[in-house]
C-alpha positions as CSV (number, residue, x, y, z in Angstrom):
1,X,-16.8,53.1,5.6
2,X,-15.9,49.4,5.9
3,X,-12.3,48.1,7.5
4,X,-10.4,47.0,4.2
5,X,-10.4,43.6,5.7
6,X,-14.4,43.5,5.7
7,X,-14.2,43.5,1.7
8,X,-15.7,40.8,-0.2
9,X,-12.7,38.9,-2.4
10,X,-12.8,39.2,-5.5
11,X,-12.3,36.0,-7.8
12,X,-11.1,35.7,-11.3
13,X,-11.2,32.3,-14.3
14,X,-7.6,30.2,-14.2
15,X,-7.2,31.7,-17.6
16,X,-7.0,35.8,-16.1
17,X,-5.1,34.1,-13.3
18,X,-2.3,32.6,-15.6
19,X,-2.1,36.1,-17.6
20,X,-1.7,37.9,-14.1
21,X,1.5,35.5,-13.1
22,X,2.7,35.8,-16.6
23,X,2.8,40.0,-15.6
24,X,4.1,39.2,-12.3
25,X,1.1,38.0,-9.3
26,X,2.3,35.7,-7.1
27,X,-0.1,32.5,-7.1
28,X,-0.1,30.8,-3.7
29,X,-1.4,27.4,-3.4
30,X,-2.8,27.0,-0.2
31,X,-3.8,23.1,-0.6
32,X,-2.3,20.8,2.2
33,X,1.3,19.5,1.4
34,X,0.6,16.0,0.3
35,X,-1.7,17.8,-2.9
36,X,1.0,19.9,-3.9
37,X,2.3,16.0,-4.8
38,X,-0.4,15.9,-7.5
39,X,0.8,19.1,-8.9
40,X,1.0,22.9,-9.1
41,X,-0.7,25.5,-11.5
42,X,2.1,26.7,-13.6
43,X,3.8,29.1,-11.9
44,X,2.3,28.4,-8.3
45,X,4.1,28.9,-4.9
46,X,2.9,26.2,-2.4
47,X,1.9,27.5,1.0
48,X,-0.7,25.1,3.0
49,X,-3.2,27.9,4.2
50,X,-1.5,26.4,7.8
51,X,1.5,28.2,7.0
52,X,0.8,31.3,5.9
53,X,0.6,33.3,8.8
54,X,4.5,32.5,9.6
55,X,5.2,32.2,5.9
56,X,3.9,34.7,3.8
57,X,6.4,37.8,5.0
58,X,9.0,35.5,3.3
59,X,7.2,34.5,0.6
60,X,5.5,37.8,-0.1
61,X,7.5,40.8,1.7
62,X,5.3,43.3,0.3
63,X,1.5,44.0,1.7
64,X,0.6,45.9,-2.1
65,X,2.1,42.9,-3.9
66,X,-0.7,41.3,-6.8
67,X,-1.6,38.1,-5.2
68,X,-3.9,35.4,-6.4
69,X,-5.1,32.2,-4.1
70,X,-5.5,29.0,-5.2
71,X,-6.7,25.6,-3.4
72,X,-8.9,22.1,-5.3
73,X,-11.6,23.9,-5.9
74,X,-12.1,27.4,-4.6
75,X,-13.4,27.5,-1.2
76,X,-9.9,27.5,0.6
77,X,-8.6,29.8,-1.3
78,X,-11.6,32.6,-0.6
79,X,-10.6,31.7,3.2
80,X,-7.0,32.0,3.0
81,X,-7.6,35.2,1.1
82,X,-9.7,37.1,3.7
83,X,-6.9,35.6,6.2
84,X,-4.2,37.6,4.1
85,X,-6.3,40.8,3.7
86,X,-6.4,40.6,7.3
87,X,-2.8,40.9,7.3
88,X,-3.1,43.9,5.7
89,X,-2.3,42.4,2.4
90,X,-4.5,44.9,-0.1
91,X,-4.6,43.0,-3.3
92,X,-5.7,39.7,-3.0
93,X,-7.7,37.3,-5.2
94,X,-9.1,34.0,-5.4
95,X,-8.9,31.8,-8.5
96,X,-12.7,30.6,-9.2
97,X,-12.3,26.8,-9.2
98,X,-9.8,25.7,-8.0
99,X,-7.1,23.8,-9.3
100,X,-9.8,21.1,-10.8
101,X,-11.0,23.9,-13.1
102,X,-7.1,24.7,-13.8
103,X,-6.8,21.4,-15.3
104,X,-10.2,21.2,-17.4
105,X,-9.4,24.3,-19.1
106,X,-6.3,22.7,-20.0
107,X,-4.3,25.6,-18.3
108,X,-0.4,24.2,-17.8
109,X,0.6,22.1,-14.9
110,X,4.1,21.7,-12.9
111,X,4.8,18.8,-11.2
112,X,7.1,19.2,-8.1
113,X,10.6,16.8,-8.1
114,X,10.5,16.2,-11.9
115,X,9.9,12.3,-11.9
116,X,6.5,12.9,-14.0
117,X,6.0,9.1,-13.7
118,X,5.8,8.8,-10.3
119,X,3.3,11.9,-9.9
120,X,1.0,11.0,-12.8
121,X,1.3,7.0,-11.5
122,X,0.6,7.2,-8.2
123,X,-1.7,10.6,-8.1
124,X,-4.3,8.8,-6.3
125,X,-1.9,7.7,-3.4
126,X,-0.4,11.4,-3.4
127,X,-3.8,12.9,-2.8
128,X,-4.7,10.6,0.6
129,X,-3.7,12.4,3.5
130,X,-2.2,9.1,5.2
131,X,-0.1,8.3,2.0
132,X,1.2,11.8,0.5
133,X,4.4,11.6,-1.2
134,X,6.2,10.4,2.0
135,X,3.9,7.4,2.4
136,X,4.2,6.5,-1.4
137,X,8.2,6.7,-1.0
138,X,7.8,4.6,1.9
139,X,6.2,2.2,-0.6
140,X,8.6,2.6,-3.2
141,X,11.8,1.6,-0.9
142,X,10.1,-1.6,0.3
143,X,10.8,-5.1,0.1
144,X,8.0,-7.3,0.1
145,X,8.4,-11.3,0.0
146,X,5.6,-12.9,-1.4
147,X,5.6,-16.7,-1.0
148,X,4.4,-18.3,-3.8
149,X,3.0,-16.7,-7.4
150,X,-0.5,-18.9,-7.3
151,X,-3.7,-18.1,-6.3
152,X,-2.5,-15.9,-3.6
153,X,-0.1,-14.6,-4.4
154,X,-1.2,-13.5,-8.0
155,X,-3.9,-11.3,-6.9
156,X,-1.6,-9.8,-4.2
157,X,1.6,-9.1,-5.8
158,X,-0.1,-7.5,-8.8
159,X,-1.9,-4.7,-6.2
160,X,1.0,-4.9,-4.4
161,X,3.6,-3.7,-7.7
162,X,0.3,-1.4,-9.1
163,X,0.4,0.4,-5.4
164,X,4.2,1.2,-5.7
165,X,6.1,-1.6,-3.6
166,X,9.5,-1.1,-4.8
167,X,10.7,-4.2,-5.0
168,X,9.0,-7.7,-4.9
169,X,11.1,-11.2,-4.0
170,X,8.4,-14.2,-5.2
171,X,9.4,-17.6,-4.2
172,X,7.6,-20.4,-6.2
173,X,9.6,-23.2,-8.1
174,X,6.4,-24.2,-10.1
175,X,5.1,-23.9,-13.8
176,X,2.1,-22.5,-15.2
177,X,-0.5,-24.5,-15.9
178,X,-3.9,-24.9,-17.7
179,X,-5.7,-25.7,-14.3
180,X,-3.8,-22.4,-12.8
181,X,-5.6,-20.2,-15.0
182,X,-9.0,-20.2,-13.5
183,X,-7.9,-18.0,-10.3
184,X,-3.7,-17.5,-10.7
185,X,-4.3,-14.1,-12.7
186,X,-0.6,-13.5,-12.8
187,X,-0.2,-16.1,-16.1
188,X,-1.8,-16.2,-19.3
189,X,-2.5,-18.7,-21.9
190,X,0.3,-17.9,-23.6
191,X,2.8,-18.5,-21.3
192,X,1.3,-22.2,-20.3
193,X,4.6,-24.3,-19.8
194,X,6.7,-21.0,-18.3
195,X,7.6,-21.5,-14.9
196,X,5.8,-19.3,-12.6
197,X,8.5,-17.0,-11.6
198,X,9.0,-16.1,-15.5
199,X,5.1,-15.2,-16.1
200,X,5.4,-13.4,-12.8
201,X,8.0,-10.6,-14.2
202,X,5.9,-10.4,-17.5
203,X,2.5,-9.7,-15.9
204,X,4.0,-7.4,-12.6
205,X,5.7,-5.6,-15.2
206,X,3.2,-4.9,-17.7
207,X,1.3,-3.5,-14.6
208,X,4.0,-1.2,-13.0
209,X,8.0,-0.9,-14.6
210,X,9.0,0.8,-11.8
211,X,9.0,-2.3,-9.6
212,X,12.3,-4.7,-9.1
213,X,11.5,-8.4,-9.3
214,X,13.9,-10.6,-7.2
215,X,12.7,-14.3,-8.0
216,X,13.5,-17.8,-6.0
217,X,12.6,-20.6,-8.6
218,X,13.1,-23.4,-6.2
219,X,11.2,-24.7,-3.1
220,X,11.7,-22.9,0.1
221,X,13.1,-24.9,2.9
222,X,14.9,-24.0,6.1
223,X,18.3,-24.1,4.4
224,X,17.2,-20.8,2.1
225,X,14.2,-19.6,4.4
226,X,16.6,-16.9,6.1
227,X,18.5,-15.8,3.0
228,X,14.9,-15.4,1.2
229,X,13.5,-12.8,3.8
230,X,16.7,-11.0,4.6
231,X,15.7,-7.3,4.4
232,X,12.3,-7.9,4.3
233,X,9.6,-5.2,5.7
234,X,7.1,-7.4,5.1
235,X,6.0,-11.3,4.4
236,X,3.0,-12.6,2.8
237,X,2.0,-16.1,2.6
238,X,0.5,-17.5,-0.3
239,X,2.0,-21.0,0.2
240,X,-0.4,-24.1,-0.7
241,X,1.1,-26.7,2.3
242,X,0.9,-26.6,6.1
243,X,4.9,-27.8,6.4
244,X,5.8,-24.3,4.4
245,X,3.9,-22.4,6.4
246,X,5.4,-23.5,9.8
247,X,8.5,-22.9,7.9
248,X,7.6,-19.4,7.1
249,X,6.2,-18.4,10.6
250,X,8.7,-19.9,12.5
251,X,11.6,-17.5,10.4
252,X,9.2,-14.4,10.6
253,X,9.4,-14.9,14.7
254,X,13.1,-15.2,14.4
255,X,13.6,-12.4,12.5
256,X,11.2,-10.4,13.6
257,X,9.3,-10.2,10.2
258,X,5.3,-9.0,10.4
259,X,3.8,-12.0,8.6
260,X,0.8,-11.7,6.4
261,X,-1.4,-15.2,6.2
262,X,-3.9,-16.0,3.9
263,X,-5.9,-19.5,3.4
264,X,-8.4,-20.5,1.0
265,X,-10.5,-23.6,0.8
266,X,-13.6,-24.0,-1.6
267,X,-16.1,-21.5,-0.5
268,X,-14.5,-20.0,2.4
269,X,-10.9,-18.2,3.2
270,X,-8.9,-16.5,5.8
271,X,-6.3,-14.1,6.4
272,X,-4.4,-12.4,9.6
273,X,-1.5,-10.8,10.5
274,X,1.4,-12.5,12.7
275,X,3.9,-10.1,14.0
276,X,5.2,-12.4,17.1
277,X,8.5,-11.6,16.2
278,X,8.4,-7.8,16.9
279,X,5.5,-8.4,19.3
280,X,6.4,-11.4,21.9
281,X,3.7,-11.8,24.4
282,X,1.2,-9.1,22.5
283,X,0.8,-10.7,19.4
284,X,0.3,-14.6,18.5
285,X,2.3,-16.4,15.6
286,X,0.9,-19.0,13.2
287,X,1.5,-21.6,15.8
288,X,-0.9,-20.0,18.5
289,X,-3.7,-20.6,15.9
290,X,-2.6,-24.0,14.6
291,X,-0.3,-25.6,17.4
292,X,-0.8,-29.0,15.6
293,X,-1.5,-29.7,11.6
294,X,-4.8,-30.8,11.0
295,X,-5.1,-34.1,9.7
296,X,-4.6,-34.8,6.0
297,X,-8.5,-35.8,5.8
298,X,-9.9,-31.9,7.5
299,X,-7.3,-30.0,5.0
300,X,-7.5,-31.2,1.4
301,X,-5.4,-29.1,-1.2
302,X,-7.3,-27.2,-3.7
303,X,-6.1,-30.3,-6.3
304,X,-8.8,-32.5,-4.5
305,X,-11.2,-30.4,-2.4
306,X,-11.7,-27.6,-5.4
307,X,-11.6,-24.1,-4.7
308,X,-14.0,-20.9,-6.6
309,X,-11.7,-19.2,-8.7
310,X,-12.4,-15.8,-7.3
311,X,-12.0,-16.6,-3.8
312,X,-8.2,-16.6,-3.4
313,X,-8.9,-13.1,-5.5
314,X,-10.8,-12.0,-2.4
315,X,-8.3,-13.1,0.2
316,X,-5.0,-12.1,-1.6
317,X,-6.1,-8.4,-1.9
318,X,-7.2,-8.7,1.7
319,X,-3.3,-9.6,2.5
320,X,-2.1,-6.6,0.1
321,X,-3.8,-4.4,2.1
322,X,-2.8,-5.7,5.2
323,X,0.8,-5.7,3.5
324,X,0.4,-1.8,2.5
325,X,-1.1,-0.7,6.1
326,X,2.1,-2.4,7.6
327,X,4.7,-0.9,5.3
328,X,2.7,2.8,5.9
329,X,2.0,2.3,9.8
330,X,-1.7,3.2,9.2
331,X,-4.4,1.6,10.1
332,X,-5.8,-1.2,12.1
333,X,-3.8,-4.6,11.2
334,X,-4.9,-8.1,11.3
335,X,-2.9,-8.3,14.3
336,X,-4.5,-10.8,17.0
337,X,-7.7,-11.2,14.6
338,X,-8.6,-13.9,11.9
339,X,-10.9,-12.5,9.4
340,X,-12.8,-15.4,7.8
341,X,-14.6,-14.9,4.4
342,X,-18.0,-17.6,3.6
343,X,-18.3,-16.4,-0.6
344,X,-21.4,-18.6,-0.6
345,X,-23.3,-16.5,2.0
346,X,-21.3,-13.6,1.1
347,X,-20.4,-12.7,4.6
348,X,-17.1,-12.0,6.9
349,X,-16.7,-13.2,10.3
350,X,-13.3,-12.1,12.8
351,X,-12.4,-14.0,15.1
352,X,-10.0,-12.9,18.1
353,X,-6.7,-15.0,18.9
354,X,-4.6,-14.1,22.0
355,X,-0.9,-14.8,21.9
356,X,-0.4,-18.4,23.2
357,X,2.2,-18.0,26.3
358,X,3.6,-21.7,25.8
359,X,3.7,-21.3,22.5
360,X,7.1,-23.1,21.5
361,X,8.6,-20.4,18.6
362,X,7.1,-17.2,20.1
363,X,7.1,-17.1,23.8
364,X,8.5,-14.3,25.7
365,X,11.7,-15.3,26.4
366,X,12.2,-18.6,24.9
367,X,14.9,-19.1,22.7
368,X,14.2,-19.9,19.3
369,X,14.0,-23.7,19.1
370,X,15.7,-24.3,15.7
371,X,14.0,-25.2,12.5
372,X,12.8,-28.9,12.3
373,X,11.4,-31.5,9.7
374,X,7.8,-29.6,8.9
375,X,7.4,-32.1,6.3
376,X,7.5,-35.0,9.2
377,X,5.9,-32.6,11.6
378,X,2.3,-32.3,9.3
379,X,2.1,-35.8,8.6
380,X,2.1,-36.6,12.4
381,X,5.7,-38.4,12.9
């Protein structure tokens, strides 16, 4: 005669299994915590298959109770069965299909916490094992500056609100134009004469409601650099002039602010990650890469030199990502790497860059300098 725990489990449809809990089964949902986020079989108890063997004596204090297993899509749940008839649990069975087949017979769902927008928004987040629901609350109580709403920073404040970032502060004192259009995917047609910051709100908002929209509708300069990235977890750079971006490294190092950089030009585009402010000595700051401004001549704007409109597409979700792996702590950042993108060749290329130790903003130990004319500075005087 074979030991009770030797028995094959028996498996039942989700519809039996729903008629069983209606009588009185317990259904335990033995998926890993951050599924649970994407919702329960009506009438489910979660417990990761993890837990159950220091769990289930609360959960289910007696062995003869009717209890039914349930994980995605079956196989867990046959596991975590056998594990509870080795318990000496006698009536145990596994719901055929999983929680996927649950949801294609159009058997009821629960979602845990009762914000339905949040778990049916970001379901695809909850279901990563290095997001989860704490990762995507994570996102949701972050403060992202994005410096400037153009080519940039369209691309990447539009993933950036679609992901979950809870609030967004664009800087850009510009107006949309017919020329914008070809690779600024924030604006429209219809909103041709709007300033930026306006068409901003309207598209970020058609995308995701959920996200706040602070707005600065006036050039940034030293005077407002500070007040613009106070409580910032993270800065991206989408600004269109070198003096800008000397401005915006230099307060990210004084702060302490992880700074995302992108660059486009024509074919070809860059981005990294400067976090010399939290990092002195084991990470570099704009500066270490560009100590000096190029001449006017080697660094046309995109006005005169032209740029391919999906290219600052390419680079600005590159810097969202970055933006999200910093905000989440996963991941590999940009940190002490340029990743350069040729479009025409269709090929990326990184680049290493060591912290510069005479670097005058981000040396260990030297005291922040004070902000300067970056204006003057770029054009050599």
């Amino acid at each position: 005669m074979r030991d009770n725990a030797d028995m094959a489990i028996p498996e039942i449809n989700p519809g039996e299994a729903l008629r069983r809990v209606r009588d009185g089964a317990l259904l335990l949902d033995v998926r890993e915590s951050f599924e649970h986020a994407t919702g329960l079989a009506s009438g489910a108890i979660p417990l990761p298959r993890g837990d159950i063997a220091w769990r289930i004596a609360e959960v289910a204090p007696d062995p003869d109770a009717d209890i039914l297993t349930i994980c995605a899509h079956g196989q867990r749940s046959l596991m975590a069965a056998q594990m509870l008839r080795g318990m000496g649990y006698t009536h145990v069975t596994s719901v055929a299909g999983g929680t996927a087949r649950w949801i294609e017979e159009g058997l009821p769902m629960a979602r845990p916490g009762g914000d339905e927008d949040f778990y049916d928004r970001y379901s695809r987040h909850l279901s990563l094992p290095e997001v989860g629901e704490a990762g995507q609350r994570r996102l949701e109580a972050a403060r992202v500056v994005v410096l400037g709403a153009g080519g940039l920073g369209s691309p990447a404040a539009l993933y950036l609100a679609a992901a979950g970032v809870g609030t967004l502060v664009i800087a850009d004192d510009d107006v949309v134009e017919r020329s914008n259009l070809q690779r600024q995917i924030l604006h429209a047609e219809n909103r041709i004469g709007q300033p930026k910051l306006q068409s901003a709100v309207h598209a970020v908002h058609d995308i995701n409601p959920r996200v706040g929209i602070q707005g600065l509708p006036e050039r940034v300069t030293s005077r407002n650099v500070e007040l613009l990235l106070e409580g910032a977890d993270v800065v991206l750079d989408g600004a269109d002039n070198f003096a800008t971006r000397y401005l915006l490294n230099d307060a990210c190092v004084k702060l302490g602010k992880p700074l995302v950089y992108g660059a486009v030009q024509r074919f070809q585009g860059q981005a990294s990650v400067f976090d010399a402010g939290r990092r002195r000595g084991t990470a570099p700051c704009y500066r270490c890469l560009f100590p000096q401004p190029p001449a006017a001549e080697d660094a046309p704007n995109c006005s005169e030199a032209g740029v391919l409109g999906v290219l600052p597409g390419v680079i600005g979700l590159l810097q969202a990502t970055e933006a999200i792996k910093l905000i989440l702590g996963i991941g590999e950042p940009l940190v002490g790497r340029v990743l350069m993108f040729d479009a025409l060749a269709m090929r990326f290329h990184e680049t290493r860059l060591a912290p510069d130790p005479e670097c005058p903003v981000c040396a260990p130990g030297r005291p922040f300098p004070g902000y300067i004319d970056y204006a003057a500075f770029c054009a050599g005087r």
